[in-house]
Jmol script that loads the backbone (N, CA, C; Angstrom):
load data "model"
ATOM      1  N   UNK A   1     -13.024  -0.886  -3.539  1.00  0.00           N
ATOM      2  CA  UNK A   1     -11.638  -1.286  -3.368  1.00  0.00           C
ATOM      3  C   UNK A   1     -11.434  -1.687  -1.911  1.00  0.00           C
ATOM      4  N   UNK A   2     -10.650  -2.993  -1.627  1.00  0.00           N
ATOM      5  CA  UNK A   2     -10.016  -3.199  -0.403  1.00  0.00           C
ATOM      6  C   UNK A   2      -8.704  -3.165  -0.034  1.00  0.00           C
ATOM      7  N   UNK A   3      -8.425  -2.571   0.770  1.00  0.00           N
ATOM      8  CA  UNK A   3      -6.831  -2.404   1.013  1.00  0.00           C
ATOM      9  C   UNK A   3      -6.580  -2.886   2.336  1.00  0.00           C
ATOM     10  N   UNK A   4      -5.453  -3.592   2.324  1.00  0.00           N
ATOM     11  CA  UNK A   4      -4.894  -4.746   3.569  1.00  0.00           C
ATOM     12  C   UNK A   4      -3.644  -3.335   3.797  1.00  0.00           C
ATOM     13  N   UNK A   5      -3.328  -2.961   4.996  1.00  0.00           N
ATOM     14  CA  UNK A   5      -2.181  -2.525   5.406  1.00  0.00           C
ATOM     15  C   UNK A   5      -1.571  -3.425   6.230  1.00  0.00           C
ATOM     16  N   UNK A   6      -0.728  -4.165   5.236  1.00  0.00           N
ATOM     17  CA  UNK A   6       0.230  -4.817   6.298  1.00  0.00           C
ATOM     18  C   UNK A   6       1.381  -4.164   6.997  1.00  0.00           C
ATOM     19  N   UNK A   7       1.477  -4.251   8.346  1.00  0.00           N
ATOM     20  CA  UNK A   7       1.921  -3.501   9.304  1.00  0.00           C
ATOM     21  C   UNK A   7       3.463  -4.156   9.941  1.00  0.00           C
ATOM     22  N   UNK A   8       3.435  -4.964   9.642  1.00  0.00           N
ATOM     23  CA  UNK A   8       4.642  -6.483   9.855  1.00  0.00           C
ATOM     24  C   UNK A   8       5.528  -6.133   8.716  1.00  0.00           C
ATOM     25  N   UNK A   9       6.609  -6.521   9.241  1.00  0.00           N
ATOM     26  CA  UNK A   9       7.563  -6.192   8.348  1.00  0.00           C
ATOM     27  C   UNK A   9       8.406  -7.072   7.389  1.00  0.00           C
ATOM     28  N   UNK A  10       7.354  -7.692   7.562  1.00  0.00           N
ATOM     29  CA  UNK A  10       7.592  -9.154   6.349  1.00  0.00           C
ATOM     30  C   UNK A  10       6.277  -9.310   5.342  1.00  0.00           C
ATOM     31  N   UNK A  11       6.581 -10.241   4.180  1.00  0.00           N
ATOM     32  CA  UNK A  11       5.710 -10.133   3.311  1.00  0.00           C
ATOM     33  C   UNK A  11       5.236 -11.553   3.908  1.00  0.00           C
ATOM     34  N   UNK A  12       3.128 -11.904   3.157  1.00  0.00           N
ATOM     35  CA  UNK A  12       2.766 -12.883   3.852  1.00  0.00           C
ATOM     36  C   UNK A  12       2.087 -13.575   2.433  1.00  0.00           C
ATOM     37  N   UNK A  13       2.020 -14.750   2.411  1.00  0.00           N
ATOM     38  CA  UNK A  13       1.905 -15.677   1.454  1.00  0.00           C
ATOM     39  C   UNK A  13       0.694 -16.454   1.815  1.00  0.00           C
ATOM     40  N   UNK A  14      -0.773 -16.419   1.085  1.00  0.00           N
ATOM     41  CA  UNK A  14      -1.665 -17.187   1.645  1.00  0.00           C
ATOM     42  C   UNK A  14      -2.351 -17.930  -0.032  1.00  0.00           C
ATOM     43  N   UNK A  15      -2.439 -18.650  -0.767  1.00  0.00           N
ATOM     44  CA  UNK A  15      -3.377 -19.354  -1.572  1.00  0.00           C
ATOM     45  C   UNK A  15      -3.086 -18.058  -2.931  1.00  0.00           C
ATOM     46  N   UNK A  16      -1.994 -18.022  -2.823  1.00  0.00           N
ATOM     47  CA  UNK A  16      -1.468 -17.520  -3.984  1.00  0.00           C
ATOM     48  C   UNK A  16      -1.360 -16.110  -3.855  1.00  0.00           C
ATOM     49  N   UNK A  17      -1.722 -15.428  -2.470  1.00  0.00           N
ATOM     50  CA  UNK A  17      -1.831 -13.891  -2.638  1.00  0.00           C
ATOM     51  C   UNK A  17      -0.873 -13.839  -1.429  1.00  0.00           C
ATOM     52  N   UNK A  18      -0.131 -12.639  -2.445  1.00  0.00           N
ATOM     53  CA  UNK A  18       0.976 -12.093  -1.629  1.00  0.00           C
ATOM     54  C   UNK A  18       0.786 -10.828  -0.741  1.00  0.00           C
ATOM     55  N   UNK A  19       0.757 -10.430   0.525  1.00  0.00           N
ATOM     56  CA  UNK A  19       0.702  -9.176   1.180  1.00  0.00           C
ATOM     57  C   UNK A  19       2.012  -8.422   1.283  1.00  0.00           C
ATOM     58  N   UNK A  20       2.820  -7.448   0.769  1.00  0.00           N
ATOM     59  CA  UNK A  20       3.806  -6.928   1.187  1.00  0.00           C
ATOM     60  C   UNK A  20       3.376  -6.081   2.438  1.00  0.00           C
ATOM     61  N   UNK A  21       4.887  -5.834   2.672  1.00  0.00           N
ATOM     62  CA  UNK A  21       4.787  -4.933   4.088  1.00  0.00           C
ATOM     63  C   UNK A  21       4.135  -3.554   3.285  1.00  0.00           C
ATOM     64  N   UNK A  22       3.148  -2.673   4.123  1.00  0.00           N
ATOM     65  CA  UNK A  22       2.406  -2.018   3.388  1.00  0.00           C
ATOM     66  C   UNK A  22       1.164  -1.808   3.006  1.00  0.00           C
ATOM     67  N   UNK A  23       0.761  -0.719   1.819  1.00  0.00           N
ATOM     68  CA  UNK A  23      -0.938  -1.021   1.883  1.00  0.00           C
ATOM     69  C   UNK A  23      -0.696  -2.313   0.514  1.00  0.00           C
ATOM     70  N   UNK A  24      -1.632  -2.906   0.626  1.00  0.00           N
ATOM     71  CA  UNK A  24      -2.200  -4.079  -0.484  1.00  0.00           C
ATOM     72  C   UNK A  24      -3.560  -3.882  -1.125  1.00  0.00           C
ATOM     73  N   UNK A  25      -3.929  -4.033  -2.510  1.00  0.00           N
ATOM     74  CA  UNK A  25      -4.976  -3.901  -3.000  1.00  0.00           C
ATOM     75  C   UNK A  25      -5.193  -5.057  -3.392  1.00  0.00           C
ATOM     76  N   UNK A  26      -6.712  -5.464  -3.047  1.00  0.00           N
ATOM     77  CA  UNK A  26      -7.336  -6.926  -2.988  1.00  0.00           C
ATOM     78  C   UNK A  26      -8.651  -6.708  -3.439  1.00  0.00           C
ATOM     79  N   UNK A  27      -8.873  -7.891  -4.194  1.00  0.00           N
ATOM     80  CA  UNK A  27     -10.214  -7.964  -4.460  1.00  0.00           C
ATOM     81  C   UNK A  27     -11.332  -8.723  -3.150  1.00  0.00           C
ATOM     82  N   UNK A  28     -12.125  -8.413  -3.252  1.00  0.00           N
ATOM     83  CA  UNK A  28     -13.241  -9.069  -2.564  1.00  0.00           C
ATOM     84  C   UNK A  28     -13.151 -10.580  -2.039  1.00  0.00           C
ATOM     85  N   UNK A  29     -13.366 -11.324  -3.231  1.00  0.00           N
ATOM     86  CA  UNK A  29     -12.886 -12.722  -3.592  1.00  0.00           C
ATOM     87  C   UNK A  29     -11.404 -13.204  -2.603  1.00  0.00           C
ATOM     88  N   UNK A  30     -10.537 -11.960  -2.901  1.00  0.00           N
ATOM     89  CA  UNK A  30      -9.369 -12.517  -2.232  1.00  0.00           C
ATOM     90  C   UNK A  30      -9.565 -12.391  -0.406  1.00  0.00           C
ATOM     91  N   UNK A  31     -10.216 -11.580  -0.430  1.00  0.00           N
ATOM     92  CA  UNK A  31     -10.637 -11.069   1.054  1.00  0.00           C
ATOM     93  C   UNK A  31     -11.157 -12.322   2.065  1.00  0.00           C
ATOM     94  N   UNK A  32     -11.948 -13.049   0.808  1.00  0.00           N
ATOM     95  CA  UNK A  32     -13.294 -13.818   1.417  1.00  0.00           C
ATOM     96  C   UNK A  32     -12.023 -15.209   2.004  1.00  0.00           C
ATOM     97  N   UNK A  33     -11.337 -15.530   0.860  1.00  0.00           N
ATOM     98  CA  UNK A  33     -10.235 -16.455   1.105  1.00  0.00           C
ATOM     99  C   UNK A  33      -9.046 -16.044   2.078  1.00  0.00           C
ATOM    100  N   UNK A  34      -8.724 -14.964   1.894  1.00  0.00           N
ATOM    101  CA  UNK A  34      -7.742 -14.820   3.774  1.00  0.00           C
ATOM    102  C   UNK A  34      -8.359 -14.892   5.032  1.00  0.00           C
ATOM    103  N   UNK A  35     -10.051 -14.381   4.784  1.00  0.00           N
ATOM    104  CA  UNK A  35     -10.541 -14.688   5.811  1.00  0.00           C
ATOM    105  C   UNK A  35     -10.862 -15.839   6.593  1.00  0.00           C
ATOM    106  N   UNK A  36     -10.883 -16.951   5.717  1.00  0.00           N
ATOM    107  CA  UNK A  36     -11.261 -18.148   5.969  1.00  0.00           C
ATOM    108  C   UNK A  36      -9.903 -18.854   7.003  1.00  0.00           C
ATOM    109  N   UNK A  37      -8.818 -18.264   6.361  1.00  0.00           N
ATOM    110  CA  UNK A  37      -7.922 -18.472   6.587  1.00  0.00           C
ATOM    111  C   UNK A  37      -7.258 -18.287   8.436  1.00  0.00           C
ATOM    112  N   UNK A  38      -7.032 -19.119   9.180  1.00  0.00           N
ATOM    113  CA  UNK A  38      -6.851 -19.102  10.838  1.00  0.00           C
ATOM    114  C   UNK A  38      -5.880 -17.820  11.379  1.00  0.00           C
ATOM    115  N   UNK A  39      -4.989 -18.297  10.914  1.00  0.00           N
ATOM    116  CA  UNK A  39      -3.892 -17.282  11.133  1.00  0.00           C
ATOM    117  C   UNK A  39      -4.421 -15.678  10.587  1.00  0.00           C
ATOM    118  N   UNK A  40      -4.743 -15.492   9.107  1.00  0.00           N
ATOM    119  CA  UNK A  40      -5.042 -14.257   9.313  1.00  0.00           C
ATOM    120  C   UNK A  40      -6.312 -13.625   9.942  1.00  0.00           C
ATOM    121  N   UNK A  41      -6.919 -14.398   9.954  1.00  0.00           N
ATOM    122  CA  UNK A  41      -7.540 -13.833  11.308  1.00  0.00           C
ATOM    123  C   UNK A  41      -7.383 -13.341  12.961  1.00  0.00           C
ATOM    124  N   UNK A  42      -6.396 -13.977  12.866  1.00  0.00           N
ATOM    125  CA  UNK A  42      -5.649 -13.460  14.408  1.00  0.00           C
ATOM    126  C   UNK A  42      -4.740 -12.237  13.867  1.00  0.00           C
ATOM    127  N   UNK A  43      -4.340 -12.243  12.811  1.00  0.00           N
ATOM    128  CA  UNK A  43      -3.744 -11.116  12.427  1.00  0.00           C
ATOM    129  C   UNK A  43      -4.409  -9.914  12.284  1.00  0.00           C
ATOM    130  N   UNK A  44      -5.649 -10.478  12.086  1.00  0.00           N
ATOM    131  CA  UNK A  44      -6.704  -9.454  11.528  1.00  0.00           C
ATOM    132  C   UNK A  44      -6.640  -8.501  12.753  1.00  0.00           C
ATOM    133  N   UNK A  45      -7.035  -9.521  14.091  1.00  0.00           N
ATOM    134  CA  UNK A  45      -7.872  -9.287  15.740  1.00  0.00           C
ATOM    135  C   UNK A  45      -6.173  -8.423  16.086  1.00  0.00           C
ATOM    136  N   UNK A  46      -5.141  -8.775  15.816  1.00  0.00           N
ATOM    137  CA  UNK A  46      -3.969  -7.992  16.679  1.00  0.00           C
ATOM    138  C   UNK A  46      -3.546  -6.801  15.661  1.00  0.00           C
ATOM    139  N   UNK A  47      -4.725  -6.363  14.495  1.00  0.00           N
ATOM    140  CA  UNK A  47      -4.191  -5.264  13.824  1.00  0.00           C
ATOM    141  C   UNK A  47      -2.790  -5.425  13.086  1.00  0.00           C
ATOM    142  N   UNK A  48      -2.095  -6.006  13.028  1.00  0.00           N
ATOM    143  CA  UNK A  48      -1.200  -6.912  12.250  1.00  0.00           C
ATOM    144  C   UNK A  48      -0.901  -6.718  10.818  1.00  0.00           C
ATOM    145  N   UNK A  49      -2.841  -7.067  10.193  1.00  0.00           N
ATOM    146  CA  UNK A  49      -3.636  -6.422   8.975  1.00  0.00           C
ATOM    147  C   UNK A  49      -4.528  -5.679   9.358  1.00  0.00           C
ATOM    148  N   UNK A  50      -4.619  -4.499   8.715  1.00  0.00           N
ATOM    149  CA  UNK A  50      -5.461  -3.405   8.795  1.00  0.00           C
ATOM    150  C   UNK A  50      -6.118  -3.760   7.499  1.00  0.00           C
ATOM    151  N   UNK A  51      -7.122  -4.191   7.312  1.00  0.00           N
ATOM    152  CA  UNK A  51      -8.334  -3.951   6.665  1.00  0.00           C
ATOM    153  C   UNK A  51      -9.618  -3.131   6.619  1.00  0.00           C
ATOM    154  N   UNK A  52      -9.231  -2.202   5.283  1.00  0.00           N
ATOM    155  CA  UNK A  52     -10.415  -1.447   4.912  1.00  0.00           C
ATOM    156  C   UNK A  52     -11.239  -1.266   3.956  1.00  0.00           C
ATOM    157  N   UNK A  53     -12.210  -1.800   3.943  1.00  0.00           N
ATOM    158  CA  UNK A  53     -13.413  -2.033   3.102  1.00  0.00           C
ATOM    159  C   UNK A  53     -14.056  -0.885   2.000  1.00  0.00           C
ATOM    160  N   UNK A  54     -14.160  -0.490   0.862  1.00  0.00           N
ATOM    161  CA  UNK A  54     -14.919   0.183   0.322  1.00  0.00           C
ATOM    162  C   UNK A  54     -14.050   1.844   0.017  1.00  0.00           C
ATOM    163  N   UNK A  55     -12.656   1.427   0.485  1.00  0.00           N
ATOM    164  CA  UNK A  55     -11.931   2.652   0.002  1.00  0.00           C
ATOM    165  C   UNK A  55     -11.859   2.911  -1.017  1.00  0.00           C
ATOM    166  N   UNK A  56     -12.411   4.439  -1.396  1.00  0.00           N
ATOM    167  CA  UNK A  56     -12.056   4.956  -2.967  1.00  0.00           C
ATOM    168  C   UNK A  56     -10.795   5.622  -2.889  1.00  0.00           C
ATOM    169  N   UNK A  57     -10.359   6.380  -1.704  1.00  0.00           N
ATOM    170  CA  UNK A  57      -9.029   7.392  -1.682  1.00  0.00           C
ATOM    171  C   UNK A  57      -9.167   7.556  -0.418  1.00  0.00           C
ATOM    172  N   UNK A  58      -7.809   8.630  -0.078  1.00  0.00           N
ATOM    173  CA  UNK A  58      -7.503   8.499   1.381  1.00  0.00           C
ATOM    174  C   UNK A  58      -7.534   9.903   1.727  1.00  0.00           C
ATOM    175  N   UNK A  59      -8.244  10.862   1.044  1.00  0.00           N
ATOM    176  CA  UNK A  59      -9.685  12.145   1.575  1.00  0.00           C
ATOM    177  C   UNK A  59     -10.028  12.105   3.319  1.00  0.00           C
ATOM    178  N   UNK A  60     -10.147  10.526   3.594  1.00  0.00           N
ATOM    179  CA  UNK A  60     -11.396  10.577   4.726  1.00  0.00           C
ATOM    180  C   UNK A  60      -9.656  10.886   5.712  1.00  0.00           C
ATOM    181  N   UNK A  61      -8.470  10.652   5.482  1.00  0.00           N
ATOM    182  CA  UNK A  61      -7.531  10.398   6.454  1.00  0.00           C
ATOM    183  C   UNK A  61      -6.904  11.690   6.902  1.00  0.00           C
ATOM    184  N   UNK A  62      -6.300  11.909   8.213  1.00  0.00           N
ATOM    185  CA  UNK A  62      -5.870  13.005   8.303  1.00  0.00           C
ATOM    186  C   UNK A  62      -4.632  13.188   7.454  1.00  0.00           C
ATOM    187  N   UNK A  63      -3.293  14.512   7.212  1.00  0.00           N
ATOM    188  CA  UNK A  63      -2.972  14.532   6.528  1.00  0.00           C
ATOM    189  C   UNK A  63      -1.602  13.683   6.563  1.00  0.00           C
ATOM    190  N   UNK A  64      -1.256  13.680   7.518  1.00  0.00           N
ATOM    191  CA  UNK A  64      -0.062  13.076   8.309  1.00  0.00           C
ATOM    192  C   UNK A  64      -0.527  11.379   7.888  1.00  0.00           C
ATOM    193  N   UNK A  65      -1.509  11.020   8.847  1.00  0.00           N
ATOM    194  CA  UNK A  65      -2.027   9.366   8.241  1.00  0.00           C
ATOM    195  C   UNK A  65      -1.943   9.173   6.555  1.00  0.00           C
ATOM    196  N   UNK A  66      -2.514  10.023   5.902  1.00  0.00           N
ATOM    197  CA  UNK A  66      -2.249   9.685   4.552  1.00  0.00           C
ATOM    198  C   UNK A  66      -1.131   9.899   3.679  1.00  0.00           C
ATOM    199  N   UNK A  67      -0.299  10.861   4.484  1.00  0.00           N
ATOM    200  CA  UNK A  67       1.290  10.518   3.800  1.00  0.00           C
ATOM    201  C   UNK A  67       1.670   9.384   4.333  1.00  0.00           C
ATOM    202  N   UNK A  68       0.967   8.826   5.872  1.00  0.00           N
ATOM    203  CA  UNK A  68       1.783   7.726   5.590  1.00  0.00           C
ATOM    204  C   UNK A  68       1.505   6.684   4.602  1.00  0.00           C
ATOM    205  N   UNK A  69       0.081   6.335   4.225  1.00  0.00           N
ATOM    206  CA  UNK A  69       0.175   5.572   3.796  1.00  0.00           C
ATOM    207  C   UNK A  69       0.369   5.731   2.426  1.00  0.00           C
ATOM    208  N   UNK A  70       0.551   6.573   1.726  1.00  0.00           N
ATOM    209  CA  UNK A  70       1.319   6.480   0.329  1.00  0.00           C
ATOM    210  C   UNK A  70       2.701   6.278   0.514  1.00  0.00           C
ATOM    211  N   UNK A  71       3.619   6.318   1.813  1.00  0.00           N
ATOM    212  CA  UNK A  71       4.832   6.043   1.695  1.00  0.00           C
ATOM    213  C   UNK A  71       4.686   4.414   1.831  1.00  0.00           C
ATOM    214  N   UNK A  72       3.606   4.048   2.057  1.00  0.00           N
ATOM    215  CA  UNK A  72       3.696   2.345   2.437  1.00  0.00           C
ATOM    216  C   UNK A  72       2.843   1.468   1.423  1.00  0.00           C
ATOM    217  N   UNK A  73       2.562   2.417   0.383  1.00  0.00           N
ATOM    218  CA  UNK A  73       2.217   1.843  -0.738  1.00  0.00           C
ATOM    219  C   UNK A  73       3.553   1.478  -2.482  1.00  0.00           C
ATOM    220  N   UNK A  74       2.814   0.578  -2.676  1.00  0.00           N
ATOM    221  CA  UNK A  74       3.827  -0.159  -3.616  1.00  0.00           C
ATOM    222  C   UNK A  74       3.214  -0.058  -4.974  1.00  0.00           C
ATOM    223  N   UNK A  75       2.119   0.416  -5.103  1.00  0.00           N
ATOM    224  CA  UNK A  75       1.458  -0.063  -6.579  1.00  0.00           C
ATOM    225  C   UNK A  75       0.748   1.649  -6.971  1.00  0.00           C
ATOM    226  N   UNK A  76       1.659   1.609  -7.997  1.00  0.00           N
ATOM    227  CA  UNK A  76       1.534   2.851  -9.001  1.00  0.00           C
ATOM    228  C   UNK A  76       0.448   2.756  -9.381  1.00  0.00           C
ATOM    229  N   UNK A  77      -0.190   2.223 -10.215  1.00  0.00           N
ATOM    230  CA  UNK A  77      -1.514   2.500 -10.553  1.00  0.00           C
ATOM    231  C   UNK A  77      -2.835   2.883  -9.108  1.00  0.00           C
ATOM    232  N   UNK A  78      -2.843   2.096  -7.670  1.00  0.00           N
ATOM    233  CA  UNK A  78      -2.989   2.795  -6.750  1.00  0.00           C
ATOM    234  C   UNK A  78      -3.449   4.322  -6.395  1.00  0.00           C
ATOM    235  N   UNK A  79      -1.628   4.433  -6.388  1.00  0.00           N
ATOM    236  CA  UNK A  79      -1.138   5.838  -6.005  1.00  0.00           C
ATOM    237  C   UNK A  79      -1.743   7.097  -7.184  1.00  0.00           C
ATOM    238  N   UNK A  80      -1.501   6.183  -8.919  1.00  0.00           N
ATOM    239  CA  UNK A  80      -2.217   7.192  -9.667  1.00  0.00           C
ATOM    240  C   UNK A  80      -3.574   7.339  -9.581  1.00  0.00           C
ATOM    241  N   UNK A  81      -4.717   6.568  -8.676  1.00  0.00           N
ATOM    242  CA  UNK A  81      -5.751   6.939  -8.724  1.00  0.00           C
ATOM    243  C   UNK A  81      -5.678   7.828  -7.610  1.00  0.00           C
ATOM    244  N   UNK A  82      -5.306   7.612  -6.239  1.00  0.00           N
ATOM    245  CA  UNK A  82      -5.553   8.915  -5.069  1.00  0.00           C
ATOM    246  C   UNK A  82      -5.179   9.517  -5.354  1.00  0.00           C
ATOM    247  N   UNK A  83      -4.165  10.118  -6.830  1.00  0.00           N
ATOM    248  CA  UNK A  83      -3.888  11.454  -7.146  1.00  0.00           C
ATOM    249  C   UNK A  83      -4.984  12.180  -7.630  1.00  0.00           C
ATOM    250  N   UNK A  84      -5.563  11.043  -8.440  1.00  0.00           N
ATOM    251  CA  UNK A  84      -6.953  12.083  -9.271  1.00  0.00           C
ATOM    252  C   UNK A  84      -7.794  12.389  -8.471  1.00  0.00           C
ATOM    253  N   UNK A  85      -7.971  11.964  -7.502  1.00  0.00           N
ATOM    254  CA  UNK A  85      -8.982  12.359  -6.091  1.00  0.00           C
ATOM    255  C   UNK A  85      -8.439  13.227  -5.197  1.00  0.00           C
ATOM    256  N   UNK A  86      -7.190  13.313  -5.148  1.00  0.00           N
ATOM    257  CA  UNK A  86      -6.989  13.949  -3.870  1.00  0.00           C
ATOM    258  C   UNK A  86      -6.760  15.946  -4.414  1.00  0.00           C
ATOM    259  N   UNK A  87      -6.776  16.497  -3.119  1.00  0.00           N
ATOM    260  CA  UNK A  87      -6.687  17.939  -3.143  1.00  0.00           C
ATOM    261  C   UNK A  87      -5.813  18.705  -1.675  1.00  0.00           C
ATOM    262  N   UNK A  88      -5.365  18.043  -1.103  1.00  0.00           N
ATOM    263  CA  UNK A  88      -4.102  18.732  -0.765  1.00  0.00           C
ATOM    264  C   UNK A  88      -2.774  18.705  -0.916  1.00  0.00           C
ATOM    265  N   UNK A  89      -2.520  19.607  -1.241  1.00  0.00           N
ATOM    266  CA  UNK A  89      -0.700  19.752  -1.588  1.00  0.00           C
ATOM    267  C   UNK A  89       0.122  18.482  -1.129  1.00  0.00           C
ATOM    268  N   UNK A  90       0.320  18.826   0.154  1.00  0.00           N
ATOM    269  CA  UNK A  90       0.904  18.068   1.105  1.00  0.00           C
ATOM    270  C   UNK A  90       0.863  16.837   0.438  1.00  0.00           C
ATOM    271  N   UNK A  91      -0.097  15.761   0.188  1.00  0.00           N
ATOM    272  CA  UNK A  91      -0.705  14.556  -0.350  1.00  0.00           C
ATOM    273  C   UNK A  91       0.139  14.873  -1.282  1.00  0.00           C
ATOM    274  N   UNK A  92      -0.332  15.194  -2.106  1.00  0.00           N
ATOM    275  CA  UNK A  92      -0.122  15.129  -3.555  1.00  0.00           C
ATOM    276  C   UNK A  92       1.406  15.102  -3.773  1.00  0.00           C
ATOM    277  N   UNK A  93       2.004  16.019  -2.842  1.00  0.00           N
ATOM    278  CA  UNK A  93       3.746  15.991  -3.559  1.00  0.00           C
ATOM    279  C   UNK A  93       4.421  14.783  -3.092  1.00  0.00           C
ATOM    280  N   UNK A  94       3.518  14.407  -1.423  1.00  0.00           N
ATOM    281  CA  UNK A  94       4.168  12.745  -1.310  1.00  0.00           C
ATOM    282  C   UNK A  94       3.299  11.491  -2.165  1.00  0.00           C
ATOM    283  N   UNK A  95       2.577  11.844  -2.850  1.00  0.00           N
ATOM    284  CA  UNK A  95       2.187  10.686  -3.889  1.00  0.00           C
ATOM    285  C   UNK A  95       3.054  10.762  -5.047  1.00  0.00           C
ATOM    286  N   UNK A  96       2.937  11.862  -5.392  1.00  0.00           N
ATOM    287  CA  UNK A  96       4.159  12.477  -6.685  1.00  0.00           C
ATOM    288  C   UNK A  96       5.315  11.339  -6.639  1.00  0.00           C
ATOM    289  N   UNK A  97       5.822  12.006  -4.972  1.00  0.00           N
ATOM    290  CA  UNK A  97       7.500  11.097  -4.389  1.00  0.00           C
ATOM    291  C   UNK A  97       7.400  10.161  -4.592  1.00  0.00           C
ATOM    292  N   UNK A  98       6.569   9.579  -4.199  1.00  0.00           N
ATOM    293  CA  UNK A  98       6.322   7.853  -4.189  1.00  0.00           C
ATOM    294  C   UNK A  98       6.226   6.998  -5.549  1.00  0.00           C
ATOM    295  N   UNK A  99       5.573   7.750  -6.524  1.00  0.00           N
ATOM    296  CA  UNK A  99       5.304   7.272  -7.959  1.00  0.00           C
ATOM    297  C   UNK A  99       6.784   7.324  -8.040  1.00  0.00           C
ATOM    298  N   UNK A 100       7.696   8.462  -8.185  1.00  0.00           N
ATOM    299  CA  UNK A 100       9.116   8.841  -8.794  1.00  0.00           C
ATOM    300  C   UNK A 100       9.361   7.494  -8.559  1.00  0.00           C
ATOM    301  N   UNK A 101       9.978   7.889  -7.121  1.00  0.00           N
ATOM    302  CA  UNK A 101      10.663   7.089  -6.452  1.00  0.00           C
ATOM    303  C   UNK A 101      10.489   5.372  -6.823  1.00  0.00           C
ATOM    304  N   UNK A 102       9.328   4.740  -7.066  1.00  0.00           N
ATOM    305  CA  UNK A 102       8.856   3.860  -7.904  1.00  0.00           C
ATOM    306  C   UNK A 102       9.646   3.393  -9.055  1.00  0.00           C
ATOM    307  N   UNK A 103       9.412   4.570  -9.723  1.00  0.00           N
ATOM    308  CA  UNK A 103       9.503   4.342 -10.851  1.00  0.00           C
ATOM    309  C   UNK A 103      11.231   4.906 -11.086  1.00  0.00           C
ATOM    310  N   UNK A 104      11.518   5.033 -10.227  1.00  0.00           N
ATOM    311  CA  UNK A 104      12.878   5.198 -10.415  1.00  0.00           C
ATOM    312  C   UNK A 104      13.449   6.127 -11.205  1.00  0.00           C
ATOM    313  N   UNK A 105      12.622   7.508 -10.744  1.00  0.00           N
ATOM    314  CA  UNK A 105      12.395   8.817 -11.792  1.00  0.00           C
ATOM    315  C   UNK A 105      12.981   9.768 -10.862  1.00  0.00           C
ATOM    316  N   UNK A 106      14.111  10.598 -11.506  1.00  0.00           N
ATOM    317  CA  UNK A 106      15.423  11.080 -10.671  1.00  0.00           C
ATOM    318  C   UNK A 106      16.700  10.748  -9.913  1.00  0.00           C
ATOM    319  N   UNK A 107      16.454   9.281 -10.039  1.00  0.00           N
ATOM    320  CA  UNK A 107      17.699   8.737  -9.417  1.00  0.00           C
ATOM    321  C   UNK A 107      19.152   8.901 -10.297  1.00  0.00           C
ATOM    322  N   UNK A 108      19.961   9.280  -9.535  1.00  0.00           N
ATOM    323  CA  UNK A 108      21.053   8.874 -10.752  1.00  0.00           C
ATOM    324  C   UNK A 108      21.647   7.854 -10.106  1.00  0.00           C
ATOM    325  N   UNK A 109      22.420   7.271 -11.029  1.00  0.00           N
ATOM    326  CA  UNK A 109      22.772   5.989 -10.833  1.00  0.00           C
ATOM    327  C   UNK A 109      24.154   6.317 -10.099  1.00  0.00           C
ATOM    328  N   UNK A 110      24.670   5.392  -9.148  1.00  0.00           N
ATOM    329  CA  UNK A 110      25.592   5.617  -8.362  1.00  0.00           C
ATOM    330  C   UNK A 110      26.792   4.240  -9.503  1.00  0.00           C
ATOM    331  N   UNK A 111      27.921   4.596  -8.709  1.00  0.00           N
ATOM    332  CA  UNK A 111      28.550   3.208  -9.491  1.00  0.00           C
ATOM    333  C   UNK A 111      28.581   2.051  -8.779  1.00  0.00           C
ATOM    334  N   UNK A 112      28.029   1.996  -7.476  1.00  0.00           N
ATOM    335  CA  UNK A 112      27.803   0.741  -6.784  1.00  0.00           C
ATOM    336  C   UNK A 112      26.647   0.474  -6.972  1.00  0.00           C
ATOM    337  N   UNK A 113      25.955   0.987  -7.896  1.00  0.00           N
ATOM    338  CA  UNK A 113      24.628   0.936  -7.888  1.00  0.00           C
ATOM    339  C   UNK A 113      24.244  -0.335  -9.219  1.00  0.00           C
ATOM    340  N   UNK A 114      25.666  -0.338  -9.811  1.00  0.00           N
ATOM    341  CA  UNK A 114      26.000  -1.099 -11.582  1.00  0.00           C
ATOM    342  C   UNK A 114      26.638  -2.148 -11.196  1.00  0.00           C
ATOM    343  N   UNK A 115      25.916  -3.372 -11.689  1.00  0.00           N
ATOM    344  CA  UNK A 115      26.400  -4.963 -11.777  1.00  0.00           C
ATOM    345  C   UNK A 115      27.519  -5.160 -12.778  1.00  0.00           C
ATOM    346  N   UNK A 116      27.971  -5.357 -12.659  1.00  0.00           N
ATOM    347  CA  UNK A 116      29.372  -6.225 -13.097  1.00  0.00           C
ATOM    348  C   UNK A 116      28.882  -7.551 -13.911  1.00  0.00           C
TER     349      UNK A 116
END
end "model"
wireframe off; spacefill off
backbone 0.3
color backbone group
């Protein structure tokens, strides 16, 4: 697995692949094509995109780094795999949050919250 952390607070548009602000899961293929690409490569060099190669879960991160990055992840299926891998609490109840929160599990609905 490759994951782009985009760090910018805008989403980025290259040959059909979208980066949100956040981590991004990419295939190989897509990798090979942003790379080619000018601009993200300077993005690459100013950390901009954080690219990491060969991630199975975020084990190797301290615990603080890896809540963050489940708060800066967007894709549930993702998040449901570093659950099956991971083993500290801490992790786990902010992956939990993040799926909810996703999935829009506990919210109650406010009335400004309802379209007309």
């Amino acid at each position: 697995m490759i994951v782009i952390n985009n760090t910018d607070h805008i989403s980025h548009f290259e040959k059909n692949i979208v980066l949100i602000p956040g981590v991004n899961d990419i295939s190989e293929k897509q990798l090979k094509m942003l790379r080619a690409h000018g601009l993200f490569k300077k993005m690459e060099e100013s950390e901009t995109m954080e690219v990491k190669e060969d991630v199975k879960d975020i084990s190797g991160y301290s615990a603080p780094k890896a809540i963050k990055a489940v708060k800066d992840t967007y894709s549930v299926p993702l998040l449901k795999e570093w659950k099956a891998i991971e083993k500290r609490k801490t992790v786990l109840v902010a992956i939990q949050e993040q799926i909810d929160t996703l999935l829009g599990i506990g919210q109650e609905k406010k009335e400004e919250d309802t379209f007309i």
